[in-house]
C-alpha positions in Angstrom: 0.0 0.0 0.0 2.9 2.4 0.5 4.5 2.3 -2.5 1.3 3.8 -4.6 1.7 7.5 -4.6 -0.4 7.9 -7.5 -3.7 6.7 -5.7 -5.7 8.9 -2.9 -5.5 7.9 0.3 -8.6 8.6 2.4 -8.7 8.3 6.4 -11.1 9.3 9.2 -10.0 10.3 12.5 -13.2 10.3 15.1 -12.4 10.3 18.8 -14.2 13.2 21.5 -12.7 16.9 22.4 -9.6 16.9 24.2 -8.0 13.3 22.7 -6.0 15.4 20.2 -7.3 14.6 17.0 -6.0 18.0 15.4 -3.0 17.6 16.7 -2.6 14.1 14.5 -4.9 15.8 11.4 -1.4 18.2 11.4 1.1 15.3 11.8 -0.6 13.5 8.9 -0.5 16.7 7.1 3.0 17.4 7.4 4.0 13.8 6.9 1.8 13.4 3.6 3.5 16.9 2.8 7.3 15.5 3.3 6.6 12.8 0.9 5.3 15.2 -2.0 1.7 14.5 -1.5 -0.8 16.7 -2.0 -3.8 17.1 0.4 -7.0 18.2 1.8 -8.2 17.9 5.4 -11.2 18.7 6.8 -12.5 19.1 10.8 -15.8 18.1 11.5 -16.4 19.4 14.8 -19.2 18.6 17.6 -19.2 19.9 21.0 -15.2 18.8 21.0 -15.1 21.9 23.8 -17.0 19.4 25.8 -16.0 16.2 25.4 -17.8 15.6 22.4 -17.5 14.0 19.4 -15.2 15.3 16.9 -13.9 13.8 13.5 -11.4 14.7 10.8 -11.0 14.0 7.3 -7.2 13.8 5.3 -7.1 12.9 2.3 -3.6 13.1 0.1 -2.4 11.6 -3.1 -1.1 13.0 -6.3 -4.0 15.3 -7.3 -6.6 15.8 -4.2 -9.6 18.3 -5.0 -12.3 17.7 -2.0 -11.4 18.0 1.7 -14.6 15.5 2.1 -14.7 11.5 2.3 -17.0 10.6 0.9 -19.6 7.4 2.1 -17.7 4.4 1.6 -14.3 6.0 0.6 -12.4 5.7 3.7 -9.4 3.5 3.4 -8.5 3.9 6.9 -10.9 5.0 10.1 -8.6 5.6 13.5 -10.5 5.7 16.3 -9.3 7.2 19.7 -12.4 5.6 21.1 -14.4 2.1 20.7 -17.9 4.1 20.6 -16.5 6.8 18.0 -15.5 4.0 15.6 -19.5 3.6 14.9 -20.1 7.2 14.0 -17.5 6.6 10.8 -19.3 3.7 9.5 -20.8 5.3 7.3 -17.7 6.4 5.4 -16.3 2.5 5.4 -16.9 -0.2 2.7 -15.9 -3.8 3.2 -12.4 -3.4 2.8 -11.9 -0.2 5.3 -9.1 -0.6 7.7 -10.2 0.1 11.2 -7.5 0.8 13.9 -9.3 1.3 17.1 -8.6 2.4 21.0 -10.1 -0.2 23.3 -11.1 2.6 25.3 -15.0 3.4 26.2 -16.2 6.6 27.4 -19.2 6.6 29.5 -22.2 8.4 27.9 -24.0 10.0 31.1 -27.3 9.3 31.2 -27.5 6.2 28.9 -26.4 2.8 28.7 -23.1 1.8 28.4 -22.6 -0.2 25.0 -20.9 -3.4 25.1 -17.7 -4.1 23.2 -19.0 -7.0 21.9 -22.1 -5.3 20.5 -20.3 -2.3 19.4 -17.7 -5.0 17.2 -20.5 -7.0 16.2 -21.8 -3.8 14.5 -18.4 -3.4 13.0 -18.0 -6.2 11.4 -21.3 -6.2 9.4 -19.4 -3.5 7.3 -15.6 -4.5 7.4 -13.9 -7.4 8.7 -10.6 -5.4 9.3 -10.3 -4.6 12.5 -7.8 -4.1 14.8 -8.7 -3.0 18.7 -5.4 -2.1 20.4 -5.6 -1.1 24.4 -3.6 1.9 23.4 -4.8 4.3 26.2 -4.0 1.5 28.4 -0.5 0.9 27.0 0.7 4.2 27.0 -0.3 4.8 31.0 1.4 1.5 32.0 4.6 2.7 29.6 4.8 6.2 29.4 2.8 7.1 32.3 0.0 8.9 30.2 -3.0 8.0 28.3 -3.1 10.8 26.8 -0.5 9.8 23.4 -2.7 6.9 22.7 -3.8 8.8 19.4 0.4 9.5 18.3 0.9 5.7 19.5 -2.4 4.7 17.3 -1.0 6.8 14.4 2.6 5.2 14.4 1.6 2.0 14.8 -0.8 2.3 11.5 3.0 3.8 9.6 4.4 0.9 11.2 2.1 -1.7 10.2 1.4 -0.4 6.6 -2.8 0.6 7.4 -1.3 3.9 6.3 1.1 5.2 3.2 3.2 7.2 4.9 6.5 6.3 5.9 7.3 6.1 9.8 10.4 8.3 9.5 7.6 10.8 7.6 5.4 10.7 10.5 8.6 11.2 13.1 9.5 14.6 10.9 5.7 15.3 11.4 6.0 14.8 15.3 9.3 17.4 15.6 7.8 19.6 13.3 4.0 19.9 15.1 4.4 19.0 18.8 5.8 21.6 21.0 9.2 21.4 22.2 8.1 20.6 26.2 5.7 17.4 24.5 8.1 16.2 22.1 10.4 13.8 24.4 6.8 11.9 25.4 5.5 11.7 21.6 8.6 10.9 20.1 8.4 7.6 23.1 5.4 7.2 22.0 6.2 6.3 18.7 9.2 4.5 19.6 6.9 2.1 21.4 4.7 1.2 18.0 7.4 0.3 16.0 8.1 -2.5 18.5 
């Protein structure tokens, strides 16, 4: 999948205010921008002041025109949260990659979803999935939950869901993260390529 800089690459970021999904639209952007891409991003906001749900569109390739996925054009969907990874379904087709936090946010007031029911759902429209504890792995190893979305994002380089080169997305991290966040990103990503 990397090699094909000719064909557009679409992928969805959804996750809830405060999980940093501009923060990886921008490293995507300037890692897609390193490798002579050209692109289009788009942020869909909700109440992301609040906790609510937010979601991003990049798209890059040779020649991109549209900011906008549209339904059933996503080639990749990371989610920053089990629950989030429903509200992109409607941009996936059978052969969408999902990379997905196993990590649930309570809804107040309602339910809580299973995981089960929420992968059951997930699997009616693509059977690749991958669920990684990432919030979970990044408090146990770097003490904060909080790079889960720059762990999620290099592992996806690493493991080819994305064509963009994991030296690419390392540029992307020096170049966009702040000099006093850098060290803890840059672990981060040193932990997905392992």
């Amino acid at each position: 999948m990397r090699n094909n800089k000719n064909k557009e690459f679409n992928m969805v970021i959804a996750g809830t205010g405060g999980q940093g999904l501009i923060t990886l639209l921008r490293i995507v952007a300037e890692a897609a921008l390193e490798e002579g891409q050209d692109l289009k991003t788009s942020e869909l906001h909700g109440l992301s002041q609040r906790g609510g749900s937010v979601g991003v569109h990049i798209r890059f390739g040779r020649k991109i025109y549209s900011p906008l996925i549209s339904s059933g054009k996503a080639d990749l969907v990371l989610s920053l949260e089990l629950q989030e990874a429903l509200r992109a379904l409607d941009y996936s087709h059978t052969k969408t990659a999902f990379l997905i936090n196993n990590f649930l946010i309570p809804i107040p007031f309602q339910k809580p979803v299973l995981e089960k029911e929420i992968l059951k759902t997930l699997q009616k429209f693509s059977q690749n999935i991958v669920l990684i504890p990432a919030s979970q792995i990044c408090q146990e190893k770097l003490e904060a939950k909080v790079l889960a979305g720059v762990y999620l994002l290099s592992l996806a380089s690493f493991k080819n869901l994305i064509p963009l080169k994991p030296d690419s997305i390392k540029f992307a991290l020096k170049k966009i993260v702040p000099e006093k966040y850098l060290e803890m990103n840059l672990k981060a990503f040193e932990l997905a390529s392992k």
